[in-house]
C-alpha positions, 0 to 999 in steps of 0.5 A: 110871885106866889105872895104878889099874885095874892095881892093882886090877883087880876095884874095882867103883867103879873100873870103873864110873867107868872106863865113864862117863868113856870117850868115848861109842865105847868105853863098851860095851866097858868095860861088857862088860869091867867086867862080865866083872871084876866081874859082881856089883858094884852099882856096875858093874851101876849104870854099866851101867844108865845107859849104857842110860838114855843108849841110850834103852833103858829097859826094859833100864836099869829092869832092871839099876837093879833088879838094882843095888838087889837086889846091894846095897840099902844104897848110897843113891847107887844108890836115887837114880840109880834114883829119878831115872830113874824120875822122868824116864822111869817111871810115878808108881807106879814112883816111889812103889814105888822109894821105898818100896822105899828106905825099907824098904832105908834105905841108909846108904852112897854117896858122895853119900847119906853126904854129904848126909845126914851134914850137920848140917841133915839128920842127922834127916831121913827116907829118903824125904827124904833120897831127895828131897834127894840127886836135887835134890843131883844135879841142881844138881851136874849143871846147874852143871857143864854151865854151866860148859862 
């Protein structure tokens, strides 16, 4: 990480990924760092809202997902990070309000939006399901790597 973040310095995907895999001491320092680097990248500003969501700092998150969504609302990845804490820890009207803000944004970008929704079964899917799917997507990847420990 250290070799690539030399080589690019500003990468906004690099950065983000460099703040979730710091040990949980470092993490805000990296957020301030990535910040500094690359202040209008939505995919900083995204690792930067989850790190909140782990603070327990919600309204904080809620305002930066917001800000994430703003920067760029065509990274479906960002749409469901949003999506599924509002799910977890918002009102049902906040879920319905970033769903409908999806829908009207419909994102085409994302590692895991392009890959969900590229495959065959769901090539004619909705946003709003396609927002469903990849959160579901999500939550095996995340239960089956926590099994696996």
């Amino acid at each position: 990480m250290a070799r690539a973040l030399q080589d690019c310095p500003n990468s906004g995907i690099l950065l983000a990924e460099n703040i979730s895999m710091a040990p949980r001491v470092e993490q805000k320092s990296k957020s301030a760092d990535a910040i500094k680097r690359s202040p209008e990248d939505p995919l900083v500003i995204t690792a930067v809202a989850s790190l909140f969501v782990s603070e327990r700092k919600y309204p904080k998150a809620r305002k930066w997902f917001e800000r994430a969504v703003t920067l760029n609302p065509d990274i479906g990845d960002i749409w469901v990070k949003y999506y599924m804490f509002e799910k977890e820890h918002g009102t049902p009207e906040h879920q319905e309000a970033v769903k409908k803000r999806c829908v009207a944004a419909e994102p085409k970008h994302g590692e895991m939006w392009a890959s969900t929704m590229k495959k065959m079964e769901n090539r004619q899917k909705k946003v709003a399901e396609g927002l469903e799917l990849v959160a579901e997507h999500i939550v095996a990847f995340t239960a089956e790597l926590t099994k696996s420990k």
